[in-house]
C-alpha positions as CSV (number, residue, x, y, z in Angstrom):
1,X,-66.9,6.4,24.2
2,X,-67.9,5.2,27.7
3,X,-65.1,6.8,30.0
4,X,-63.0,3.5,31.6
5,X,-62.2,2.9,28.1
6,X,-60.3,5.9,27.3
7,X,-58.4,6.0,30.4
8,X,-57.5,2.2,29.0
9,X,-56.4,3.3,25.9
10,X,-54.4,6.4,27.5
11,X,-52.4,4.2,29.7
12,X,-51.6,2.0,27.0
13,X,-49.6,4.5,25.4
14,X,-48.1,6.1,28.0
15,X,-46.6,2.8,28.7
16,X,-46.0,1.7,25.3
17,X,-43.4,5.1,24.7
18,X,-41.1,4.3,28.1
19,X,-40.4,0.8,26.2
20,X,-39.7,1.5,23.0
21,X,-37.3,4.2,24.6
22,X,-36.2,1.0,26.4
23,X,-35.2,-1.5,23.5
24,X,-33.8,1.5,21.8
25,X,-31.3,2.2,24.4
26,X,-30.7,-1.6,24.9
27,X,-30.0,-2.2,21.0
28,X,-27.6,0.8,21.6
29,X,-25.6,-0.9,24.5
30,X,-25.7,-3.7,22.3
31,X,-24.2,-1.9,19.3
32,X,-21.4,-0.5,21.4
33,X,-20.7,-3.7,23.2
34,X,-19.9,-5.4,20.0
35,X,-17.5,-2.4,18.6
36,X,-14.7,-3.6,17.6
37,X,-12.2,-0.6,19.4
38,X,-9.3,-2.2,17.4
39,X,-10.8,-1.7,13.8
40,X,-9.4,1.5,11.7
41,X,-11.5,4.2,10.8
42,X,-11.6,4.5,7.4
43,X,-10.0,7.8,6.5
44,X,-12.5,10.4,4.8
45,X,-12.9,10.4,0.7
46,X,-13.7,8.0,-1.5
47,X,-11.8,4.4,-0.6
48,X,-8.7,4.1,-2.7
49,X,-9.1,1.7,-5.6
50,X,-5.5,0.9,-5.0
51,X,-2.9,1.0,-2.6
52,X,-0.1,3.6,-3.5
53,X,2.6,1.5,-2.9
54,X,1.4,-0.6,-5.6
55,X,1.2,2.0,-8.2
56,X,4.9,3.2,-6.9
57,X,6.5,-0.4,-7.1
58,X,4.7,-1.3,-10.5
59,X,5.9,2.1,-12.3
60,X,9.2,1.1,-10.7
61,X,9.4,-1.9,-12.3
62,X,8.5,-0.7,-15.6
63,X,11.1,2.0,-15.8
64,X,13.6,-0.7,-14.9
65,X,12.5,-2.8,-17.8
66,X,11.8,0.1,-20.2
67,X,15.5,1.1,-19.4
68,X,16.5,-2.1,-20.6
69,X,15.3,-2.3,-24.0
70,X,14.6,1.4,-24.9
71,X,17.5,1.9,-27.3
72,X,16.0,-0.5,-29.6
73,X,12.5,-0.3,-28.6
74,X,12.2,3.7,-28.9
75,X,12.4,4.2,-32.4
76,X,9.9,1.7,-33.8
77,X,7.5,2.3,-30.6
78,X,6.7,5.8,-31.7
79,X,6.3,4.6,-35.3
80,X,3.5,2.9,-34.1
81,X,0.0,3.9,-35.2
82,X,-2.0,0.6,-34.2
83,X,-2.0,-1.6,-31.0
84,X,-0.6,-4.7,-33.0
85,X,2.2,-2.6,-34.0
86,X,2.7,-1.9,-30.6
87,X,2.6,-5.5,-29.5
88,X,5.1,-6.2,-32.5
89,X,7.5,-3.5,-31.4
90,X,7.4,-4.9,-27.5
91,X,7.9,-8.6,-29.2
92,X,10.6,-7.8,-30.8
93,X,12.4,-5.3,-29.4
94,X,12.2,-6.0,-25.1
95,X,12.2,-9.2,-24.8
96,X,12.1,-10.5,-21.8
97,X,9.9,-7.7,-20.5
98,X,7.5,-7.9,-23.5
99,X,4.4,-10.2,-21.5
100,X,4.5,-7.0,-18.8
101,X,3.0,-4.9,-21.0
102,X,1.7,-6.3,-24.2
103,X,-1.0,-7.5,-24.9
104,X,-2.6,-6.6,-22.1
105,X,-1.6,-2.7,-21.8
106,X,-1.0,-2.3,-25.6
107,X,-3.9,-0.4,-25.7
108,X,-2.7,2.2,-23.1
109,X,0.8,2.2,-24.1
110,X,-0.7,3.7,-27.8
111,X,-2.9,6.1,-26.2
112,X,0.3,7.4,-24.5
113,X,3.0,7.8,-26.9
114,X,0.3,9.4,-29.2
115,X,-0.5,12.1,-26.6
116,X,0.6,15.7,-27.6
117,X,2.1,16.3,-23.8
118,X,4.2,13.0,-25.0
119,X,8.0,14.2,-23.4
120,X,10.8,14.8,-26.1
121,X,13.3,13.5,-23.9
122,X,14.2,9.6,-23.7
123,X,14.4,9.3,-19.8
124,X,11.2,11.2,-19.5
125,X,9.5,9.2,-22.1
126,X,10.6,6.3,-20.2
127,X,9.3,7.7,-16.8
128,X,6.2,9.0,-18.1
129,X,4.9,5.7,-19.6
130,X,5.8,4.0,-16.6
131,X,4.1,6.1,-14.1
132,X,1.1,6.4,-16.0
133,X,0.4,2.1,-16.4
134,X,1.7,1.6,-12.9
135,X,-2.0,2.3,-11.4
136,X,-3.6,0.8,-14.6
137,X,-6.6,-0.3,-15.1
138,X,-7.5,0.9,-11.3
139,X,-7.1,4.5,-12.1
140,X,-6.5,6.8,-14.7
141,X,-3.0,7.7,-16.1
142,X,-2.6,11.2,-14.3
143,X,-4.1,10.0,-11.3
144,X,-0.9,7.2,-11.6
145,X,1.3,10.0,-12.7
146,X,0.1,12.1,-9.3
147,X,0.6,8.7,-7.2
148,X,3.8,8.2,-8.3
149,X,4.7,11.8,-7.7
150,X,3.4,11.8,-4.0
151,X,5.0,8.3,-3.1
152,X,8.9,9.6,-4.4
153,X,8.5,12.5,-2.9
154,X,8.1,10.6,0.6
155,X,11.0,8.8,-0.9
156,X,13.5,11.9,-0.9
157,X,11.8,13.1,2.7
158,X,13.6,9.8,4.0
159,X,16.8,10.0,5.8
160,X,20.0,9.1,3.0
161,X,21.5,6.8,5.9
162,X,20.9,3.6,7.1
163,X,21.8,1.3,9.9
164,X,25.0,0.0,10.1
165,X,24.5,-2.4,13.3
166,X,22.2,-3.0,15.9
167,X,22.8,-4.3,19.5
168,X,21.1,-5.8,23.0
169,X,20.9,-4.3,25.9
170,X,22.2,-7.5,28.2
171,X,22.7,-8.5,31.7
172,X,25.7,-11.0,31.7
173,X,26.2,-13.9,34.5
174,X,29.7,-11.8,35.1
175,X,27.9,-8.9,36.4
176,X,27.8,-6.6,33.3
177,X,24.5,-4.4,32.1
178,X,24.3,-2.8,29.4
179,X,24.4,-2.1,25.7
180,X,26.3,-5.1,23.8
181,X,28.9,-4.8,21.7
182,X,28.9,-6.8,18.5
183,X,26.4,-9.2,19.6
184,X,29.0,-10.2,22.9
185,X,29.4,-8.8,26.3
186,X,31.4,-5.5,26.7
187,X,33.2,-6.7,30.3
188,X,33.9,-10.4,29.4
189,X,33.6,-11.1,25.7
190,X,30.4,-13.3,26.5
191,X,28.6,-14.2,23.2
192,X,24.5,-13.5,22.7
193,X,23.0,-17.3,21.6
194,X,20.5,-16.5,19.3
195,X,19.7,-20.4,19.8
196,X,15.6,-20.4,19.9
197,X,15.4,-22.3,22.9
198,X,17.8,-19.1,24.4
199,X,15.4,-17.0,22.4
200,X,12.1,-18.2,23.7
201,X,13.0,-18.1,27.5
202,X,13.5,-21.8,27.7
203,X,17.3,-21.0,28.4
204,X,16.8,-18.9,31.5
205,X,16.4,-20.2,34.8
């Protein structure tokens, strides 16, 4: 190969590698330009099929409503040995909480009360089907049961007190600033409008 032609070909290269490094680093400006700083990481693991605050309110319901009907529902609920028994025992005997869990979780609710770690005790029976459908279908019934767990235990961490009122911090035409007291001025007695003109700034000169 004649001698002009390989220097050709050698500087075609040589300037074919500084651009490519080029639109590389430009496609990376690019990327970070349009980052969204605002959007949350997701946390590491596998995404949660559901929130936890679901599966805590949903067993919470159920133990309300299973508490309601589980004198009468109890007895012929652990008879059962077939998910229309089930659904007749929920029919008839918690009504009008029957629709939450038949037919739909009849299924489930079988599969429970014929499980050998079934509790003996009424209040646990109650809390241990309702924990274990509160994350159903999303996840299974100990990994409900574990939710559960996790969310009343932030429950109990929370302070037993709550807030008996809340004030302004004001500055009053009479001269006063400071903390209100019952929604008024502490010097004169002055009244806070909570009129939303007064609220939105339109009131203030």
């Amino acid at each position: 190969m004649p001698r002009d032609k390989k220097v050709a070909r050698r500087q075609k290269k040589t300037l074919d590698r500084p651009s490519a490094r080029v639109r590389k680093a430009r496609s990376n400006e690019k990327s970070v330009k349009t980052h969204d700083p605002y959007s949350a990481k997701r946390p590491r693991g596998r995404p949660a099929k559901i929130a936890a605050s679901t599966v805590f309110g949903r067993a919470d319901s159920y133990r309300y409503q299973l508490k309601q009907a589980w004198k009468n529902l109890e007895v012929p609920l652990l008879a059962a040995q077939t998910v229309e028994e089930v659904v007749a025992a929920f029919e008839t005997h918690c009504q009008p909480y029957a629709q939450h869990f038949v037919p739909s979780q009849a299924s489930d609710v079988l599969v429970l009360v014929r499980d050998r770690h079934f509790p003996k005790d009424s209040d646990a029976r109650i809390n241990y089907i309702a924990d274990s459908l509160g994350g159903r279908p999303n996840v299974t019934f100990r990994s409900s049961r574990d939710i559960c767990g996790r969310e009343r235990a932030k429950q109990r961490l929370k302070s037993p007190h709550r807030i008996l009122r809340k004030e302004f911090y004001v500055e009053c035409s009479c001269g006063y600033k400071g903390p209100a007291r019952d929604n008024a001025c502490r010097k004169c007695g002055a009244e806070i409008s909570f009129m939303p003109e007064i609220l939105w700034g339109a009131g203030f000169v």
